[in-house]
VMD Tcl script that draws the C-alpha trace (Angstrom):
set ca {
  {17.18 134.66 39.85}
  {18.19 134.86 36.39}
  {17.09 132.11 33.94}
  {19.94 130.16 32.58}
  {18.89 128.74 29.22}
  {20.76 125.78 28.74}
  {21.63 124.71 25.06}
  {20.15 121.17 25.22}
  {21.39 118.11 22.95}
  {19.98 117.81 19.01}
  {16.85 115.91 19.47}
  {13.98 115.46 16.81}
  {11.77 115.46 20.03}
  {11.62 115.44 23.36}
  {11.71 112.41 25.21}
  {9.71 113.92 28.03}
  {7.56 116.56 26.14}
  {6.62 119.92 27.58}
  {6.19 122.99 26.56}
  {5.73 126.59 28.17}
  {4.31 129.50 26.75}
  {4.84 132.81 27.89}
  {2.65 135.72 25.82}
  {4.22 139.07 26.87}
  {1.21 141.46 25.51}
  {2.65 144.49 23.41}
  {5.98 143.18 22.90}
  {7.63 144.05 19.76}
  {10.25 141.90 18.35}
  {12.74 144.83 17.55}
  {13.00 145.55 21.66}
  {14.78 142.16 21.81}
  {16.58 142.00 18.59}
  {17.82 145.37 18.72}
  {17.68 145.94 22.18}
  {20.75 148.43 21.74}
  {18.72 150.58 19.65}
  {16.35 151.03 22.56}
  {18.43 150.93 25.47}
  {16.74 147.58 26.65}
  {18.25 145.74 29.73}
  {16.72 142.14 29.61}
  {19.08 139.53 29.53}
  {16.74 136.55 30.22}
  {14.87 137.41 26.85}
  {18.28 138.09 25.04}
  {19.68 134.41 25.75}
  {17.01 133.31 23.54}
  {18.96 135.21 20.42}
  {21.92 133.37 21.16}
  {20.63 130.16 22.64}
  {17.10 129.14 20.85}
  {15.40 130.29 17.30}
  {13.72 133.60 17.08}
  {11.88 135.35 14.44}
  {12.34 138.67 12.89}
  {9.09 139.45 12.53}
  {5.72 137.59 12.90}
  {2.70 138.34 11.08}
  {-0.47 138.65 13.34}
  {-3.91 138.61 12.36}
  {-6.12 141.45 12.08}
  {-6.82 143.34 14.20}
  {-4.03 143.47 15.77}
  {-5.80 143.06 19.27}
  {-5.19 140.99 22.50}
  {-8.11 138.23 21.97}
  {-8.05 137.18 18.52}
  {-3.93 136.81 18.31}
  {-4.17 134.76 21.53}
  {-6.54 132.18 19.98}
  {-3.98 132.33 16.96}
  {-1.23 131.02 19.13}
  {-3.04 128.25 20.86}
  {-5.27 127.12 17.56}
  {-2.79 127.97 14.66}
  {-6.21 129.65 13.12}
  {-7.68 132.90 11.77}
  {-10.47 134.51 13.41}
  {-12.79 133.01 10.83}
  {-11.60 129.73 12.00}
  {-11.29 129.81 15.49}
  {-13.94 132.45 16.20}
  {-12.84 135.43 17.88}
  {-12.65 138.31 15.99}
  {-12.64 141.15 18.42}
  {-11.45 141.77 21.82}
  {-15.04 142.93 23.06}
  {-18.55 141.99 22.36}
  {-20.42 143.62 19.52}
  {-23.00 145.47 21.35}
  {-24.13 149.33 19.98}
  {-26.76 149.31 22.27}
  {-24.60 148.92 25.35}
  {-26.26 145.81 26.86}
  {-23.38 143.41 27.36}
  {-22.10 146.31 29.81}
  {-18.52 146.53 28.16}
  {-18.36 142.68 27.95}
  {-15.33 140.44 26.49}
  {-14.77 137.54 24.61}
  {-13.76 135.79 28.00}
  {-15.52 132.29 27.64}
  {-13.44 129.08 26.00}
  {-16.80 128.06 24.35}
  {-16.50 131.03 22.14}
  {-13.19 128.89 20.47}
  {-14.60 127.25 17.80}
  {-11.44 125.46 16.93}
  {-9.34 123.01 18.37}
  {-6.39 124.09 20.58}
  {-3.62 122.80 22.04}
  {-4.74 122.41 25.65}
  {-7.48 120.09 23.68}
  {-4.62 118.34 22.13}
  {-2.58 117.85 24.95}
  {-5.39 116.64 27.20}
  {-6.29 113.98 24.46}
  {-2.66 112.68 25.12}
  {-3.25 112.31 28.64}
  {-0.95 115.33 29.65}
  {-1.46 118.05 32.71}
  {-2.61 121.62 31.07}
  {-2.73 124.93 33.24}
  {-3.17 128.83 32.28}
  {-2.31 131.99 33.62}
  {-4.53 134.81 32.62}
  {-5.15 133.73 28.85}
  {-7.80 135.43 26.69}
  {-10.95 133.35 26.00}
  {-9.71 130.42 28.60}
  {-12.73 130.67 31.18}
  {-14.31 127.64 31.86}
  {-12.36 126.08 28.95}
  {-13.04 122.15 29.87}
  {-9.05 120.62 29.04}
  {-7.54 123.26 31.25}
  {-6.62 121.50 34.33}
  {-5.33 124.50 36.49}
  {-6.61 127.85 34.82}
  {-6.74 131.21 36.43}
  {-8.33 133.32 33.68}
  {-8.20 136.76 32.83}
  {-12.12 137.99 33.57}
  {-13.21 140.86 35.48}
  {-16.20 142.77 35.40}
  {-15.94 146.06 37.47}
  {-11.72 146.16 37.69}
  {-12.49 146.48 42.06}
  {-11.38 143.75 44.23}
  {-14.81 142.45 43.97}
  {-13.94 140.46 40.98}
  {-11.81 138.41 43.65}
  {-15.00 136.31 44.02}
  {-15.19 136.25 40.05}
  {-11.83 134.83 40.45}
  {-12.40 132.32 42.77}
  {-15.66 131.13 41.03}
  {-13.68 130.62 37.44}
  {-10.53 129.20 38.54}
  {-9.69 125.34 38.67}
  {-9.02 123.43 40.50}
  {-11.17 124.22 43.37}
  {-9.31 125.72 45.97}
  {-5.84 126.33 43.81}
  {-6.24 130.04 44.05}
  {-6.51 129.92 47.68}
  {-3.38 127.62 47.98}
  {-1.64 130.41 46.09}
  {-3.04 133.31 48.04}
  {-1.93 131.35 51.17}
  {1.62 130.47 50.25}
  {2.26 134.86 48.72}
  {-0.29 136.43 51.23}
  {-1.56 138.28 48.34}
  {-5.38 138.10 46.74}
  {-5.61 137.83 43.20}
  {-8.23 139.66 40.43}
  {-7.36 139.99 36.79}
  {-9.21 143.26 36.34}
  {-6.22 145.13 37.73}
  {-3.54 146.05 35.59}
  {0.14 146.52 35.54}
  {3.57 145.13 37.64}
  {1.59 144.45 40.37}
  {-1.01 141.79 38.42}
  {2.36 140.17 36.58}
  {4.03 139.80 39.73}
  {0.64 137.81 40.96}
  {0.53 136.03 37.93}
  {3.98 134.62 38.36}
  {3.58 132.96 41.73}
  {0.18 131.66 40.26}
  {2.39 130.11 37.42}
  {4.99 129.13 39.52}
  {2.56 127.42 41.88}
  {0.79 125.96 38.99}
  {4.05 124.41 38.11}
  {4.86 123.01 41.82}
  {1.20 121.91 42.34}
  {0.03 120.66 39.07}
  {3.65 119.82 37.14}
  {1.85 120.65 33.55}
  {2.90 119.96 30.70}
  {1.66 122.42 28.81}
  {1.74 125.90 30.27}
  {0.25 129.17 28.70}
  {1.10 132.36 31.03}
  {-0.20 136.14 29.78}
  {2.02 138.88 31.10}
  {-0.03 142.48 30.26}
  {2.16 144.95 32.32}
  {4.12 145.98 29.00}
  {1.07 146.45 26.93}
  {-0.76 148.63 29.74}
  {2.31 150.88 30.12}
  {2.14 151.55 26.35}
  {-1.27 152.36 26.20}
  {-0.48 155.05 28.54}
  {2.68 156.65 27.37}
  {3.22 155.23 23.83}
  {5.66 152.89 22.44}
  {9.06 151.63 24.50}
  {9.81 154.74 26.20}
  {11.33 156.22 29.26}
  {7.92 155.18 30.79}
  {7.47 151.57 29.15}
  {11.01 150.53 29.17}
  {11.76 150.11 32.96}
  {8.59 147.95 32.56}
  {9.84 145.76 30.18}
  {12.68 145.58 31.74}
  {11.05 143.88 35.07}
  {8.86 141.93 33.14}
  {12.33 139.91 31.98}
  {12.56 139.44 35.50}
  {9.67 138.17 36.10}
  {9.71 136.06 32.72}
  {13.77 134.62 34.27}
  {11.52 133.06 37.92}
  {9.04 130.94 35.43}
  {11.47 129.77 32.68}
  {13.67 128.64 35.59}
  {11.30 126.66 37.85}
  {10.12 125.53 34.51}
  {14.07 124.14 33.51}
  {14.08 122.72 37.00}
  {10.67 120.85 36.37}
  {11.11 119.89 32.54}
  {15.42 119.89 31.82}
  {14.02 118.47 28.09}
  {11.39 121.39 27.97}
  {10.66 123.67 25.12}
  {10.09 126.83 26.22}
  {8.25 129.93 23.95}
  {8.22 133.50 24.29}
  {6.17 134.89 22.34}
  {3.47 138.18 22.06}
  {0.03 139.44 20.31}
  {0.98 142.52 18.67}
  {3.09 146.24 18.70}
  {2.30 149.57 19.06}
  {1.93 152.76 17.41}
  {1.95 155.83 19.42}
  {-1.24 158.19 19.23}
  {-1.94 161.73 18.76}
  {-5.63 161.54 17.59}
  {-8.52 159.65 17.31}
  {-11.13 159.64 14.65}
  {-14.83 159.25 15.98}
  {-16.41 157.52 13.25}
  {-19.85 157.07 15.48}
  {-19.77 160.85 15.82}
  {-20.09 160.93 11.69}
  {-22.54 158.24 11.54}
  {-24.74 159.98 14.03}
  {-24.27 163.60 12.60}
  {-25.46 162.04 8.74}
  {-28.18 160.69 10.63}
  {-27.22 156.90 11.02}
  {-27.01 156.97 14.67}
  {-30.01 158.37 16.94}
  {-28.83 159.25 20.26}
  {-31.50 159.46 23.28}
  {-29.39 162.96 24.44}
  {-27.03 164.29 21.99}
  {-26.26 167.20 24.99}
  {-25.22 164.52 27.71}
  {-21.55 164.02 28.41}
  {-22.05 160.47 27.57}
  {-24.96 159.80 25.35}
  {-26.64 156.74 24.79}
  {-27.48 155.16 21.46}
  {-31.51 155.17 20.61}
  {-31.40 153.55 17.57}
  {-28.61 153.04 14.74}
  {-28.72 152.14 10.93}
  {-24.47 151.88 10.98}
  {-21.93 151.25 13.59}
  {-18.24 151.56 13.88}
  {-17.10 148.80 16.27}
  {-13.43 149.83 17.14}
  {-10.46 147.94 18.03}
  {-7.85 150.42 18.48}
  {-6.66 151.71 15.08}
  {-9.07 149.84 12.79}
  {-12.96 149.35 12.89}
  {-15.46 147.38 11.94}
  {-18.75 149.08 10.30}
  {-21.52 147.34 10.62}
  {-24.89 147.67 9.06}
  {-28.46 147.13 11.27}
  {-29.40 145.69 7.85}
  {-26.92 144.48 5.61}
  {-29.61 144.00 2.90}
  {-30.32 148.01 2.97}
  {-28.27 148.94 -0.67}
  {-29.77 152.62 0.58}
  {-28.10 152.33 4.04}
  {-25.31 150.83 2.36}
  {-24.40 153.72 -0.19}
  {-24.60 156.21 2.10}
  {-22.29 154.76 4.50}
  {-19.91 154.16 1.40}
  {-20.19 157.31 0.41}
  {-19.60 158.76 3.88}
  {-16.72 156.84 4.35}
  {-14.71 157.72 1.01}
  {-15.25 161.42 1.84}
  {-13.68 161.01 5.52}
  {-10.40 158.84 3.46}
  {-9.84 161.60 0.93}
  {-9.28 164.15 3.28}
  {-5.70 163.25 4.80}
  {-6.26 165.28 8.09}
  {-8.97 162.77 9.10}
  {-6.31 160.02 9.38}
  {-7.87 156.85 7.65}
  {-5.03 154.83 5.98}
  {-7.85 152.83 3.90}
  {-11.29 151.08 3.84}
  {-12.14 147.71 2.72}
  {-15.34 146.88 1.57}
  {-17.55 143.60 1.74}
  {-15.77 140.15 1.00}
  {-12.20 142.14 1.68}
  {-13.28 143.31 4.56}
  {-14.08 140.07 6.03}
  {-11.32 138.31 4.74}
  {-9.13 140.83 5.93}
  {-10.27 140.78 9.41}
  {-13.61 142.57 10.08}
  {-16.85 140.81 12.12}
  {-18.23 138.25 10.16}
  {-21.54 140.82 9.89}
  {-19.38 143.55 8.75}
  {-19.64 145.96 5.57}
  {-16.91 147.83 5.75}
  {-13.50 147.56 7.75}
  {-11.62 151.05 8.41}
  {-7.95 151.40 8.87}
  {-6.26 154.17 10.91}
  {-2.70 155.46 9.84}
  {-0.12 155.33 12.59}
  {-0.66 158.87 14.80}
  {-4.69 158.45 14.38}
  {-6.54 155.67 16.74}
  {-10.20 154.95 16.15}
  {-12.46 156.85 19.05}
  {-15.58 156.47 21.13}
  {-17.06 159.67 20.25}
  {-20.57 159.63 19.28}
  {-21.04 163.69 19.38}
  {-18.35 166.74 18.36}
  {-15.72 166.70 16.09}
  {-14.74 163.30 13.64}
  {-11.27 163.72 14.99}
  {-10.23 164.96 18.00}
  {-6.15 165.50 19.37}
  {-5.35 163.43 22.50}
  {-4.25 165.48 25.42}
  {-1.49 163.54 25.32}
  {0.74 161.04 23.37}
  {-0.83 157.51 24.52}
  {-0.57 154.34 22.05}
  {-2.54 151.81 20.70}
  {-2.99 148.75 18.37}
  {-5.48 146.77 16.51}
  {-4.38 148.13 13.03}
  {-3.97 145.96 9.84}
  {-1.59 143.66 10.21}
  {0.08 144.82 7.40}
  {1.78 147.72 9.83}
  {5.21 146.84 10.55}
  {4.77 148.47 13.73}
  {2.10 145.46 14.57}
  {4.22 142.87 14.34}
  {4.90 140.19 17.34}
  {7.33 138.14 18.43}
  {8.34 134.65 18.68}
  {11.32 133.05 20.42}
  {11.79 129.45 21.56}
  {14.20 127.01 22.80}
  {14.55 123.62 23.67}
  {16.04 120.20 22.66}
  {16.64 120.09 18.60}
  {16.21 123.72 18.17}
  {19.95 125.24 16.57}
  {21.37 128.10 18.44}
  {21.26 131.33 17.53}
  {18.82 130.47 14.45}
  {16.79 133.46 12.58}
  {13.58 132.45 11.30}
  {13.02 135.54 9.51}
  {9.00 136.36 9.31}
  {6.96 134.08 10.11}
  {3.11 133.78 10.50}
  {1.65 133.55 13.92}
  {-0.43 130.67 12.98}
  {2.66 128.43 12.56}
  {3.11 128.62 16.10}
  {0.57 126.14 17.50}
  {1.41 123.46 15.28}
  {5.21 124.37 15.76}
  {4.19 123.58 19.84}
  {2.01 120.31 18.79}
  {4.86 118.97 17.24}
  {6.60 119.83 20.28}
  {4.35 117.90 22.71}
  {4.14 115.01 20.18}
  {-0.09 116.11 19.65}
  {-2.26 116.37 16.79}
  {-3.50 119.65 16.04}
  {-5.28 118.43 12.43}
  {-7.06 122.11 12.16}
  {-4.47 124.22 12.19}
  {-3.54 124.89 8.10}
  {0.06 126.31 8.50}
  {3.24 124.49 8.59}
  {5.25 123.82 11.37}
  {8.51 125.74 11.94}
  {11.62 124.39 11.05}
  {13.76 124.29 14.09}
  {16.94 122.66 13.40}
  {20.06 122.45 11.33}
  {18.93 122.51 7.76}
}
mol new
graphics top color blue
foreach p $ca { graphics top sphere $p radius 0.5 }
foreach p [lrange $ca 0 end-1] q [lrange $ca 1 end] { graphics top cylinder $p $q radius 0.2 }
display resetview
């Protein structure tokens, strides 16, 4: 069934305050707003044109990747104030085996499932970044996997809260639940956990994570013949919460909103393989099909179509001209794809780890690679897409809609920053959320 979304009387704020939050990973604003243009069929995200606030454009932070823009929307905070820069774990050597930044501990700021526990309220997540063993989440199923096999069911079942919810949910659809796997099939699962969540636990704060969308363009590119179908379910799927959630919560705000867009690739630049042909990188078999790293003196940590380059020893001015000089000889030569590199302070301030040197940006087309051996860029055998670019790509940007009592109709925010969002929701749920530095949106008649 179809969500209807209701316009609801004028209302500073709700008398009964809740507020859900669906992330739908890789959505671009312009597949809603000009859903014409791409052929879209998704008329429980359209109503919000007509019936809430949206904005044209929101401005991410950088990179552009799943982890980081997901703290954004629940802390209203950079990744130098809330923590998580990256989606993975900085680890050249290979010895976090392909860990992410899973745990809630990692947040160093305040967010809003803090701020709505202080208040006394009922919190619950479905499959949000960095949420695992997050203390004020009442009913959390996280996203955390290890080996993507159902074996991470008992991952699941170890992480998730209350004891014994998942089980309730696997009992009332007959289906297990892991987050390592992918696609229609894990949003569908994530749904009834949401929709249970909201039966069981009646939260009033309510953070879902839909990734079907985003995994469909990493395979095939941008909204195409292949991704748009799965958009178009994902609506679907996005109509069964917002409903249950109008049933639950008449006075309820409700937020769609997303992480980042997508620019299709055609080839990837392996800035390791550089490093290790000028010497920077010492492999234990540079013959191997996959090599492992012996040593290093610089290392490209990618996230998707920008990098962070890090030094072993960021005192080591030797180290540290070579790599500059490396670097400016890759960016002058257009084939090679790099749209610009930031250096020190910028860097940082920009976006790159905290223990960064440089930070590398990758035009649209050109993706940053896991080479450490070959060619510095290599064609994909395919178009596929990506993300994690500056956020100053248009093609980056996410999107934002909301509605709910006191919000006008039909109202175009224009661009907006993603960290206005939490505080926006704070103000919602009548919380604090002191940290967060940005203004709240305005919402109603001017």
């Amino acid at each position: 069934m179809l969500a209807t979304l209701v316009p609801l009387a004028q209302a500073s704020t709700p008398a009964d305050p809740a507020v859900l939050m669906i992330s739908i990973d890789g959505l671009h604003p312009d597949y809603i707003t000009q859903a014409e243009r791409y052929g879209v069929q998704a008329p429980v995200l359209r109503r919000f044109l007509d019936q809430g606030a949206y904005a044209q454009r929101v401005i991410n932070v950088t990179p552009t990747v799943t982890y980081p823009n997901h703290t954004a929307l629940v802390t209203g905070g950079s990744p130098q104030e809330h923590g998580i820069y990256t989606n993975t774990v900085f680890d050249p050597m290979g010895l976090e085996a392909g860990a992410w930044n899973w745990y809630g501990s990692q947040i160093t700021a305040p967010t809003l499932w803090d701020a709505a526990k202080a208040k006394g309220m009922t919190t619950a997540a479905v499959l949000w970044p960095v949420s695992v063993g997050h203390p004020a989440i009442d009913y959390n199923v996280p996203e955390f996997w290890r080996n993507k096999r159902p074996y991470d069911y008992q991952l699941m079942s170890a992480v998730s809260t209350p004891r014994g919810f998942l089980q309730s949910v696997e009992q009332h659809t007959g289906h297990r639940y892991h987050a390592g796997k992918d696609g229609l099939e894990l949003d569908g699962k994530s749904t009834a956990v949401a929709l249970q969540m909201l039966a069981q636990g009646k939260p009033q704060l309510l953070t879902v994570h839909l990734v079907a969308l985003d995994g469909a363009q990493h395979e095939h590119g941008p909204l195409n013949a292949h991704s748009l179908p799965v958009l178009e379910q994902v609506d679907g799927l996005v109509g069964q919460i917002v409903s249950a959630h109008r049933q639950l919560f008449p006075q309820g705000t409700v937020v769609i909103a997303s992480d980042h867009g997508f620019h299709p690739v055609n080839h990837l630049i392996n800035l390791n393989a550089a490093f290790a042909q000028a010497g920077l990188i010492s492999l234990d078999d540079a013959d191997a099909p996959s090599p492992k790293v012996r040593d290093w003196q610089a290392y490209a940590w990618n996230s998707g179509g920008s990098a962070s380059v890090v030094l072993k020893d960021r005192n080591d001015t030797q180290t540290l001209a070579r790599v500059e000089q490396l670097l400016a000889r890759l960016a002058a030569d257009p084939a090679n794809g790099i749209k610009i590199v930031l250096h020190g302070h910028d860097a940082i301030a920009d976006g790159a780890l905290p223990q960064a040197s440089f930070l590398v940006d990758a035009h649209g087309g050109h993706a940053m690679g896991g080479a450490l051996t070959g060619p510095v860029v290599t064609p994909t055998a395919r178009t596929t897409g990506t993300h994690g670019y500056r956020n100053s790509h248009p093609e980056m940007s996410s999107a934002f809609f909301i509605t709910g009592p006191g919000i006008q109709p039909g109202r175009n925010l224009g661009t907006i920053d993603i960290r206005q969002i939490a505080p926006t929701l704070a103000a919602r749920l009548g919380v604090d959320l002191p940290s967060a530095r940005q203004p709240a949106l305005q919402l109603g008649q001017q």
